[in-house]
VEXDREN-2710 file (C-alpha; in Angstrom, 1 decimal):
% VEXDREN-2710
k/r/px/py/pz
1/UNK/-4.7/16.5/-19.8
2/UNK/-6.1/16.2/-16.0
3/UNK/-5.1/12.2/-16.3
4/UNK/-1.7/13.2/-17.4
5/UNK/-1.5/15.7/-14.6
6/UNK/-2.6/13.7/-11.9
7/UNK/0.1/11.4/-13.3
8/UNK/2.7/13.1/-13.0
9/UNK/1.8/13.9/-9.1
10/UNK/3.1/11.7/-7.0
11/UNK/1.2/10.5/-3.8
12/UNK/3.5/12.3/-0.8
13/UNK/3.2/15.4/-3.5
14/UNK/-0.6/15.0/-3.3
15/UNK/-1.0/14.4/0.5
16/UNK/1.5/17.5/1.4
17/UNK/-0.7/19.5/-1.0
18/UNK/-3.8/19.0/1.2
19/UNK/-2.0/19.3/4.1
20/UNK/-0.9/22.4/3.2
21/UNK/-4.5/23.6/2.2
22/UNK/-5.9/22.0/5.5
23/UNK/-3.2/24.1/7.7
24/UNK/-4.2/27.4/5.5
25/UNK/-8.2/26.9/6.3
26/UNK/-7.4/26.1/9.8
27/UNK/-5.3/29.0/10.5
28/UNK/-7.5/30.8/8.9
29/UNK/-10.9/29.6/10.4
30/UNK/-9.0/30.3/14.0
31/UNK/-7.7/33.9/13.0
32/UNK/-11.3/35.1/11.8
33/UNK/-12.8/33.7/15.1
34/UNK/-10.3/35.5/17.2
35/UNK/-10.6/38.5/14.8
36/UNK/-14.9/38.0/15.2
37/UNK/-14.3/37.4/19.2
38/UNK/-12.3/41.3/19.5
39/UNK/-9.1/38.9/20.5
40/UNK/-7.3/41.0/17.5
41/UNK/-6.0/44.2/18.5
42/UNK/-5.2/47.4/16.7
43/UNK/-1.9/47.1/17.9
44/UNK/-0.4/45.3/15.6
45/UNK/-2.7/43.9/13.3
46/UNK/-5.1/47.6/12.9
47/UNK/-1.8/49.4/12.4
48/UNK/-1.1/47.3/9.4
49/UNK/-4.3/46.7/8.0
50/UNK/-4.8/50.7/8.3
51/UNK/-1.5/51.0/5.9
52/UNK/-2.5/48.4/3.6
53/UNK/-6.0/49.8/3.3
54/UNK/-4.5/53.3/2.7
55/UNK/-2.4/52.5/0.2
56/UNK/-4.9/50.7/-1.7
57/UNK/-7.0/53.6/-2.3
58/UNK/-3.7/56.1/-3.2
59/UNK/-3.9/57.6/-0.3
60/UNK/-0.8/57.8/2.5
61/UNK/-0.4/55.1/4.9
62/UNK/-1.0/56.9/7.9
63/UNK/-1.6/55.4/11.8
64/UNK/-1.7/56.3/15.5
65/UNK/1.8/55.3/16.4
66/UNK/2.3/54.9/20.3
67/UNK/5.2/57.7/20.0
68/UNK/5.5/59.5/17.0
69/UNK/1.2/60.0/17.1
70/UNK/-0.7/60.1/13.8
71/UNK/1.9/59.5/11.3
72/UNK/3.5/57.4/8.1
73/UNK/3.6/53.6/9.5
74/UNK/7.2/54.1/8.3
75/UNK/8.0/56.2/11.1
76/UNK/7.7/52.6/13.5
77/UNK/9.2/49.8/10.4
78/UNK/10.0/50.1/6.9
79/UNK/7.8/47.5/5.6
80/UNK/7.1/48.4/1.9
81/UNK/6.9/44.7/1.1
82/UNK/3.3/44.2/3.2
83/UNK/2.0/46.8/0.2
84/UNK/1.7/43.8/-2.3
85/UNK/-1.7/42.8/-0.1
86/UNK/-3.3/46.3/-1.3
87/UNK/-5.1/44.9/-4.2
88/UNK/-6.8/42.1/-1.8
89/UNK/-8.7/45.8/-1.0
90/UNK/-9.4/46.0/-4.4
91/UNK/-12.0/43.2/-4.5
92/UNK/-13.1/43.2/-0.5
93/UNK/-13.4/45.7/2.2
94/UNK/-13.2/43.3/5.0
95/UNK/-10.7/43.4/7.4
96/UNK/-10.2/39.8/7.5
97/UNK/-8.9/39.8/4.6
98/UNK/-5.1/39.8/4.9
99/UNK/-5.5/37.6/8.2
100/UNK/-6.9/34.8/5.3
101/UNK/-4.2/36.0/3.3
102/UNK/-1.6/35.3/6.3
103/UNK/-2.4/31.9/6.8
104/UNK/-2.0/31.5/3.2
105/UNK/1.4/32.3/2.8
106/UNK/2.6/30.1/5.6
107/UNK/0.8/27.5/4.2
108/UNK/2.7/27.8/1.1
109/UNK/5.7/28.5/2.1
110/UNK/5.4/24.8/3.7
111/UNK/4.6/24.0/0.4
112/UNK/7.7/25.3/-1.3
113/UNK/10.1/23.9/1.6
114/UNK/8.7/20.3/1.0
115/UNK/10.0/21.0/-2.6
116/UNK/12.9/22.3/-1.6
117/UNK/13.4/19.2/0.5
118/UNK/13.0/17.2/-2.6
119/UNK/15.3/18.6/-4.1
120/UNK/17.9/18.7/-1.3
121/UNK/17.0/15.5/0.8
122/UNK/16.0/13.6/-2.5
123/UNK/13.4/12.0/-0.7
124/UNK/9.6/13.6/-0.8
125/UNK/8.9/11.5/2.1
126/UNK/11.2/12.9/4.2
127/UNK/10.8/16.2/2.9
128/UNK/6.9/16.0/4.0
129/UNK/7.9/14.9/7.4
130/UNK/10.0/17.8/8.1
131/UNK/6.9/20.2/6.4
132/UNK/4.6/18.7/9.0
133/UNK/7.3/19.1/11.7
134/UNK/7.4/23.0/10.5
135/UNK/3.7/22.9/10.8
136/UNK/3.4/21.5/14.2
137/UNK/6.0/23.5/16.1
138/UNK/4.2/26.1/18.2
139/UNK/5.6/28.8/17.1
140/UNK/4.5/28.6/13.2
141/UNK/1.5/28.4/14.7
142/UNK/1.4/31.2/17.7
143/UNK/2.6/33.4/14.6
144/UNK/-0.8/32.4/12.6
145/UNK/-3.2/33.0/14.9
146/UNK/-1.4/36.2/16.8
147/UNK/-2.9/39.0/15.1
148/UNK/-1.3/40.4/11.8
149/UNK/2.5/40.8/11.6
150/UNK/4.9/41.4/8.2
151/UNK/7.7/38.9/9.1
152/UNK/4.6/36.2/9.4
153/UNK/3.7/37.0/5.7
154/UNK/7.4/37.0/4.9
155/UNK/7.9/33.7/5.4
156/UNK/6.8/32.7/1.7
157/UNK/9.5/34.9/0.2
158/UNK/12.0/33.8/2.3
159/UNK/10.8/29.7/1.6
160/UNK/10.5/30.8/-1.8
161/UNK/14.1/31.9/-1.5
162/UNK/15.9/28.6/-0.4
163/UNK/13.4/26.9/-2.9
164/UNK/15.4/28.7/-5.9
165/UNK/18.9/28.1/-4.1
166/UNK/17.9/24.2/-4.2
167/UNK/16.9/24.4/-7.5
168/UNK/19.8/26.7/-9.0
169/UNK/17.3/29.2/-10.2
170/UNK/19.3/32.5/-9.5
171/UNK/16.8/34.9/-11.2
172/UNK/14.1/33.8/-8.5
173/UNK/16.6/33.8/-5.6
174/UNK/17.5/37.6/-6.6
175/UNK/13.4/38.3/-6.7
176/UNK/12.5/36.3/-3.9
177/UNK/15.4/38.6/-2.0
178/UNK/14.3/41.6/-3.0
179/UNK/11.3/41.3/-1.8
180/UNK/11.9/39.6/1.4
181/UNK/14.0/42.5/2.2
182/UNK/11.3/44.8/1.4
183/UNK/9.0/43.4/4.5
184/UNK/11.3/44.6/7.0
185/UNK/14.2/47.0/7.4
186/UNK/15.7/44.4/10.4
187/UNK/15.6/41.8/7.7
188/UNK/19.3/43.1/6.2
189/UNK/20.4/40.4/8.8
190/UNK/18.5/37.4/7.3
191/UNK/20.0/38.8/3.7
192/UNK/23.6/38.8/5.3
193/UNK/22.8/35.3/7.0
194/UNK/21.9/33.7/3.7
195/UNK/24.7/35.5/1.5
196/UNK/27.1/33.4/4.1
197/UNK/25.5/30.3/3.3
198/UNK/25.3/30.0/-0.3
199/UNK/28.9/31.5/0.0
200/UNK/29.9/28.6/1.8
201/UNK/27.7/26.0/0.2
202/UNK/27.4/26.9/-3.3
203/UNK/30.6/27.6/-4.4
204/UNK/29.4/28.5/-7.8
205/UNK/27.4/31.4/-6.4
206/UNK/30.0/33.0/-4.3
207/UNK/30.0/36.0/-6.9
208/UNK/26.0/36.5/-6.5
209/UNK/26.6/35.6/-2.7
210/UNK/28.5/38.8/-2.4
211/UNK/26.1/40.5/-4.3
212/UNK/23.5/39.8/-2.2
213/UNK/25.6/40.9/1.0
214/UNK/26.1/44.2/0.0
215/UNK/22.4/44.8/-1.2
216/UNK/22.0/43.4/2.8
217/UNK/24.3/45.9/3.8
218/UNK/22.5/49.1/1.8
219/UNK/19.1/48.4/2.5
220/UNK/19.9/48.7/6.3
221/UNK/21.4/52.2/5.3
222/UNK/18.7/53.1/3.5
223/UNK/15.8/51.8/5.8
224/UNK/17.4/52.4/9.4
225/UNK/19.7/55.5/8.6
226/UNK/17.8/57.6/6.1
227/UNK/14.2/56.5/6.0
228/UNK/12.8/56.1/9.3
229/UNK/14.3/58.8/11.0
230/UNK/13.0/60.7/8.2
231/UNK/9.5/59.9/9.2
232/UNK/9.9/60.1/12.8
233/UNK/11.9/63.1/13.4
234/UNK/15.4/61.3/14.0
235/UNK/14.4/58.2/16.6
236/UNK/14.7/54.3/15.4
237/UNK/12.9/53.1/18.5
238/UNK/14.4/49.7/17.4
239/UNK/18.2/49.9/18.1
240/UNK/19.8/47.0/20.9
241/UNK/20.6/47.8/23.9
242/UNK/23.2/44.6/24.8
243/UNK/24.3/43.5/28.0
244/UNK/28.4/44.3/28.4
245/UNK/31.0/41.6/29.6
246/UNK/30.2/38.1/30.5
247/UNK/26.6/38.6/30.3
248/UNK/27.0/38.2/26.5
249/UNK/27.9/34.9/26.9
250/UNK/25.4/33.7/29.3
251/UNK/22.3/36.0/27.8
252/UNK/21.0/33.4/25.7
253/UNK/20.4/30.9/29.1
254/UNK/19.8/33.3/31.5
255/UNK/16.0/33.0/31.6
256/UNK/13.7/29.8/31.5
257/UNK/11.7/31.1/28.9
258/UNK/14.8/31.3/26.4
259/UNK/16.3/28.1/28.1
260/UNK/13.0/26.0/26.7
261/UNK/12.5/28.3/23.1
262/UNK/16.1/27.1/22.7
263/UNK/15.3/23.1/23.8
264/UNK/12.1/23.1/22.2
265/UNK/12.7/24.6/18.9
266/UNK/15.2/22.2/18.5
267/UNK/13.9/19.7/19.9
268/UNK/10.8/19.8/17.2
269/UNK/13.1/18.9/14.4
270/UNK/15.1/16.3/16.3
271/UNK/18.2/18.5/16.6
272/UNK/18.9/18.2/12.9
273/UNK/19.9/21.8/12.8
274/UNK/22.8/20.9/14.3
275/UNK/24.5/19.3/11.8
276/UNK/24.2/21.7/9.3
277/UNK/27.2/24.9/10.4
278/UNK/26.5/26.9/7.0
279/UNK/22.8/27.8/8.8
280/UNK/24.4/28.2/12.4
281/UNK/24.7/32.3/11.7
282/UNK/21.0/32.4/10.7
283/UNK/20.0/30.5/13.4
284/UNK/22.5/32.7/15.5
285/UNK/21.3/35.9/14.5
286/UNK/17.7/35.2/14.8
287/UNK/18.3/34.3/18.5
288/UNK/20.5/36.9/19.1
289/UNK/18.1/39.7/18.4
290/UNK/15.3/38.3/20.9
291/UNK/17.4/36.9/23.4
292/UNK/20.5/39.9/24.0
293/UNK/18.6/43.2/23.7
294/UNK/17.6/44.1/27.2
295/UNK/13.7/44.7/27.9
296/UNK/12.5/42.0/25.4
297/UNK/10.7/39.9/27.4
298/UNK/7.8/39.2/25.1
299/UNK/11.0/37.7/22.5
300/UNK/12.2/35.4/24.4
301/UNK/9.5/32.3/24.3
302/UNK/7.3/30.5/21.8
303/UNK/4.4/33.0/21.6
304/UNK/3.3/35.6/19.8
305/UNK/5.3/35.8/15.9
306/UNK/9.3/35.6/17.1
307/UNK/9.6/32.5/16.3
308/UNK/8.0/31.9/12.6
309/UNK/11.3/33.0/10.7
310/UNK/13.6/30.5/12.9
311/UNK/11.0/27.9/12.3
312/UNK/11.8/28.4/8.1
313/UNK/16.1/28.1/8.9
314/UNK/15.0/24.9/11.5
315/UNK/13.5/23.6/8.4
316/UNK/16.0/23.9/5.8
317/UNK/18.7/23.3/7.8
318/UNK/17.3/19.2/8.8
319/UNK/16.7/19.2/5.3
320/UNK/20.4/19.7/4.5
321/UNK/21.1/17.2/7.6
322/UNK/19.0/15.1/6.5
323/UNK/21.0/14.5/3.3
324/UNK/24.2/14.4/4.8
325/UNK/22.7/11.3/7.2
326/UNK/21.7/9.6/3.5
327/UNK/25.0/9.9/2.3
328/UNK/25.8/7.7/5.5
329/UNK/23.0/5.6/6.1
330/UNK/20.4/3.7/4.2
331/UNK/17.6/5.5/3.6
332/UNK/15.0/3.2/5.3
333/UNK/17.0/4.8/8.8
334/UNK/16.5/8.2/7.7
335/UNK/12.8/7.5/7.4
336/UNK/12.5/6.3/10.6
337/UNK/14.3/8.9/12.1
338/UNK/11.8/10.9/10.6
339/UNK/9.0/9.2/11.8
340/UNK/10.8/9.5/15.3
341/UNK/10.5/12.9/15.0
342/UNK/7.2/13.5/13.7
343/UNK/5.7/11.8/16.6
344/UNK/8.1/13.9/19.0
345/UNK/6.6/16.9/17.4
346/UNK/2.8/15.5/17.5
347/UNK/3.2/14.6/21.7
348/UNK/4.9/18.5/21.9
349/UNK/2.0/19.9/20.0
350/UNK/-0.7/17.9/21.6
351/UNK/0.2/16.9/25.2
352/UNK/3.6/19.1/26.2
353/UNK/3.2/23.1/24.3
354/UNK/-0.8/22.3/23.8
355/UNK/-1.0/23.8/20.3
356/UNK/-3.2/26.4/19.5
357/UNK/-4.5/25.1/16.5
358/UNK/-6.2/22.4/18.5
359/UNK/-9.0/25.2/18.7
360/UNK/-9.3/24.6/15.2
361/UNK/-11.6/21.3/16.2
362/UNK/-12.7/22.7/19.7
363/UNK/-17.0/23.3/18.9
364/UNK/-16.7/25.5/22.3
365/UNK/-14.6/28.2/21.0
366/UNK/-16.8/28.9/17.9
367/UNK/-19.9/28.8/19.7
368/UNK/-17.9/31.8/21.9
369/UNK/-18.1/34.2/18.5
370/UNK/-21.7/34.4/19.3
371/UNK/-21.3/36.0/22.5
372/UNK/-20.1/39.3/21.1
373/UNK/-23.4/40.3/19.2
374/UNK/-23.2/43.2/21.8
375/UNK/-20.1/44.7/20.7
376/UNK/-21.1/43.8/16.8
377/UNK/-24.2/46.5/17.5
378/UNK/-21.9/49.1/19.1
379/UNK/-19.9/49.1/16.1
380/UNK/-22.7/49.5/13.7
381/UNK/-23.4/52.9/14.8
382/UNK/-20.2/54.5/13.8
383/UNK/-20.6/56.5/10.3
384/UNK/-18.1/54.8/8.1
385/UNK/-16.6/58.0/7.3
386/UNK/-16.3/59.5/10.8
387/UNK/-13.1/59.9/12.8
388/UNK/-12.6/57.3/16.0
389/UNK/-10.7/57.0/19.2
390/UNK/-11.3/54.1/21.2
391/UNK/-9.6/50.9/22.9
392/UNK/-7.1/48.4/21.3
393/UNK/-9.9/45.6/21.0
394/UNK/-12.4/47.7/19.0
395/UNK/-9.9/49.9/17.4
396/UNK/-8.9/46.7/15.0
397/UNK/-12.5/46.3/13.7
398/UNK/-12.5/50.5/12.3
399/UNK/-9.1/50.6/10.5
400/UNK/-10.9/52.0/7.6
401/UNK/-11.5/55.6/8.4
402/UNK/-9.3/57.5/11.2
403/UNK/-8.8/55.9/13.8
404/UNK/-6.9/57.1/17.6
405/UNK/-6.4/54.9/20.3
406/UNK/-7.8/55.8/23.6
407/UNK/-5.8/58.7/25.4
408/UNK/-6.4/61.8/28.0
409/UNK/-5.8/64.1/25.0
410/UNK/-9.0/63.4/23.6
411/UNK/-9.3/67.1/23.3
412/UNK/-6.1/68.1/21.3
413/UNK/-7.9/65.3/18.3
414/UNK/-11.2/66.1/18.7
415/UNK/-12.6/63.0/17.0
416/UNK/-15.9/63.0/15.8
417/UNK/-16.9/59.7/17.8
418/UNK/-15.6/58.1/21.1
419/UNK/-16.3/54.3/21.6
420/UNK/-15.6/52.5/24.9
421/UNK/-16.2/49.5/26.3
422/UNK/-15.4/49.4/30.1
423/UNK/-15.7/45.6/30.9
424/UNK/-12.9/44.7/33.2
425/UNK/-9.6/43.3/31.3
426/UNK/-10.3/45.8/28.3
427/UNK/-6.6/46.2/26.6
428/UNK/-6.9/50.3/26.1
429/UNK/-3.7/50.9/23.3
430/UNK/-0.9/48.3/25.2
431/UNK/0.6/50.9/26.8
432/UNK/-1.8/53.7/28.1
433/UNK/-2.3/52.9/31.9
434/UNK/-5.1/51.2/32.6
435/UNK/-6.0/52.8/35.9
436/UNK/-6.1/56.6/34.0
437/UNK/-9.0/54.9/31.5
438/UNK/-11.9/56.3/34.4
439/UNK/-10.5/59.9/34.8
440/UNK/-10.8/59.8/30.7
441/UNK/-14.3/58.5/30.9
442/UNK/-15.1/61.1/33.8
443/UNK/-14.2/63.8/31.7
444/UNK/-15.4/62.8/28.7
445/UNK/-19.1/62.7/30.4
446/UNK/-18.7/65.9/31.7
447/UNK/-17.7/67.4/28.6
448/UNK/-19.8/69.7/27.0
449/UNK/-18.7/69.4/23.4
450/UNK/-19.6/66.0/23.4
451/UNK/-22.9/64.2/23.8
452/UNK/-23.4/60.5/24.8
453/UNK/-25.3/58.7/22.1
454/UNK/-25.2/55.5/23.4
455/UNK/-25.0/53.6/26.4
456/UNK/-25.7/49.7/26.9
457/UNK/-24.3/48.0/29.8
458/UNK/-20.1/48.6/29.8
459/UNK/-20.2/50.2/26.5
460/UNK/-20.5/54.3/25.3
461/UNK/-20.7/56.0/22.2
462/UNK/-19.6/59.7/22.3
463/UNK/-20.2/62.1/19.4
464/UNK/-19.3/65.4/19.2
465/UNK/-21.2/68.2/18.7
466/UNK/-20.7/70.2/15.5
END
């Protein structure tokens, strides 16, 4: 049975299988680091690890939103879908779980686009070259290693999806949907984006097409009109605020940072995109969201998670150019073209965007994990069970039990223990000004109802008094 298996597994199939695995434990192996170095915040990754821990244990996913306070998680997004990671809680307690668990599913859902590239392209080879292009772009990886965010984890639904559209299988395209819908309430666009493309390119599936657009169309009623305002007493903090007139036109070059996201983005799959119209919505939408609302700076380039979801329509799309080329040329040119491309991609990883899995293989920046032993003994005087307000670095590492980031009303939630750590550069919750953190830590010490248990260097431990 295993001869017969390995058989029927072709070579490329084999190869993109270990890439696949090899991108999963290097993500991974760079996200635990980060995560073991206090590089991963409570903001985002504590918020959703809080929610996901909650709900694993029955109880409701509540977290110290930056302005609706301690409440439902659904009061910020509607993100029921990042509840199918519960039951990793089930078997571990460890934070680090769902940041294995996110480089995962990206890993896969390279997987399931290299077979839906064989399917499409009718090529494997080919369809491996555009899954390592996919892998290399920057922005795949930025999204890996940047914390813990739904839309990263999303990706495998949403590969998944175009995976059952290649292969005609419409009772996984409707499953795959559903839940990609279900990790975000934004994601109505992405639903609307791909009903117009099997509309126009599977003419057989127009009727299911139109299904799918007006599930689109009521899950954004449901999720923006009627169940976040719900939880947040009437504000979606989310909604666009556009630029008026000309500036509509020109808002997608007006800044360097979008001018290279745009060059490079397409530039890392050798502009195939372009040749594919049915996918120019999706890729439309997806820059229209970061690029037009005003006062989304950190949207606009290559870092942080923004750019994961294009990456997945970048893919698909050369995939669909890529058979269009075939029907033109021989296939030997298509291979080289790919080839072309992969090595573009490699000298932008490597030389031009400097990747960040290249820490992956750096000795220096796992010999750095070792340097936070101090922090690691701070921590392990917090009672498990005991309430917490502290800093955005530290706050990701107690998502377990209550947990507040660090503010001057301290007094209004009286929690049971105050951890700081006062080293310069100390992120205290994003948005609380850094330059207030000493009046807090003045009054704090001078507080009577609280008594300093520990004190090593930068770092204090404040418990209150019963």
């Amino acid at each position: 049975m295993f001869l017969s298996l390995r058989k029927s597994i072709s070579l490329c199939t084999l190869l993109s299988i270990v890439l696949c695995v090899l991108f999963a434990v290097v993500g991974s192996l760079i996200s635990l680091n980060r995560y073991w170095q206090y590089d991963v915040y409570y903001y985002d990754f504590g918020i959703f690890d809080q929610a996901i821990w909650s709900v694993s244990r029955l109880q409701p996913p509540i977290i110290d939103h930056l302005a609706a306070g301690h409440t439902f998680i659904f009061a910020d997004h509607f993100s029921p879908g990042i509840f199918l990671l519960s039951p990793l809680y089930w078997v571990t307690q460890k934070q680090e779980v769902i940041l294995i668990a996110q480089a995962t599913a990206v890993a896969v859902s390279g997987l399931f686009l290299y077979l839906s590239g064989r399917i499409i392209v009718k090529d494997e080879w080919c369809s491996a070259g555009v899954m390592l292009c996919y892998f290399l772009f920057i922005g795949v990886q930025n999204a890996v290693i940047t914390d813990f965010h739904e839309v990263t984890v999303m990706v495998l639904p949403l590969a998944v999806l175009f995976w059952s559209i290649a292969s005609g299988r419409k009772r996984a395209f409707l499953i795959s949907f559903i839940v990609m819908l279900l990790f975000k309430e934004s994601n109505f666009l992405i639903g609307l984006g791909v009903s117009f493309f099997v509309f126009i390119t599977y003419p057989s599936w127009r009727k299911l097409a139109g299904v799918t657009a007006f599930v689109s169309v009521l899950w954004a009623i449901l999720a923006i009109l009627i169940v976040i305002p719900f939880f947040s007493h009437g504000i979606y903090s989310y909604k666009p605020e556009l630029p008026q007139g000309v500036s509509l036109l020109t808002a997608f070059f007006d800044d360097q940072r979008k001018r290279d996201t745009l060059w490079f983005s397409f530039l890392s799959f050798g502009f195939l995109p372009l040749l594919t119209p049915a996918f120019w919505p999706l890729l439309l939408e997806e820059f229209a969201v970061r690029f037009l609302p005003r006062f989304s700076e950190t949207r606009w380039g290559l870092g942080l998670h923004y750019n994961i979801v294009t990456a997945v329509f970048l893919s698909v799309s050369s995939m669909y150019a890529l058979t269009k080329l075939r029907n033109r040329f021989s296939s030997r040119i298509v291979r080289v073209l790919i080839i072309l491309i992969i090595f573009v991609s490699l000298v932008l990883y490597r030389f031009v965007l400097r990747g960040p899995f290249a820490l992956g293989y750096n000795s220096a920046f796992y010999s750095h994990t070792k340097d936070f032993h101090f922090l690691n003994n701070m921590l392990s005087m917090i009672p498990n069970d005991a309430s917490v307000m502290t800093q955005n670095n530290l706050g990701a590492h107690v998502t377990h039990q209550p947990v507040y980031m660090l503010t001057g009303e301290y007094k209004t939630v009286k929690p049971d223990y105050i951890m700081l750590d006062l080293r310069d550069g100390q992120n205290p919750n994003d948005f609380f000004p850094t330059r207030k953190v000493p009046d807090v830590v003045k009054a704090i010490k001078s507080d009577a109802e609280y008594d300093e248990i520990y004190h090593a260097g930068d770092q204090y431990i404040f418990k209150r008094k019963r």
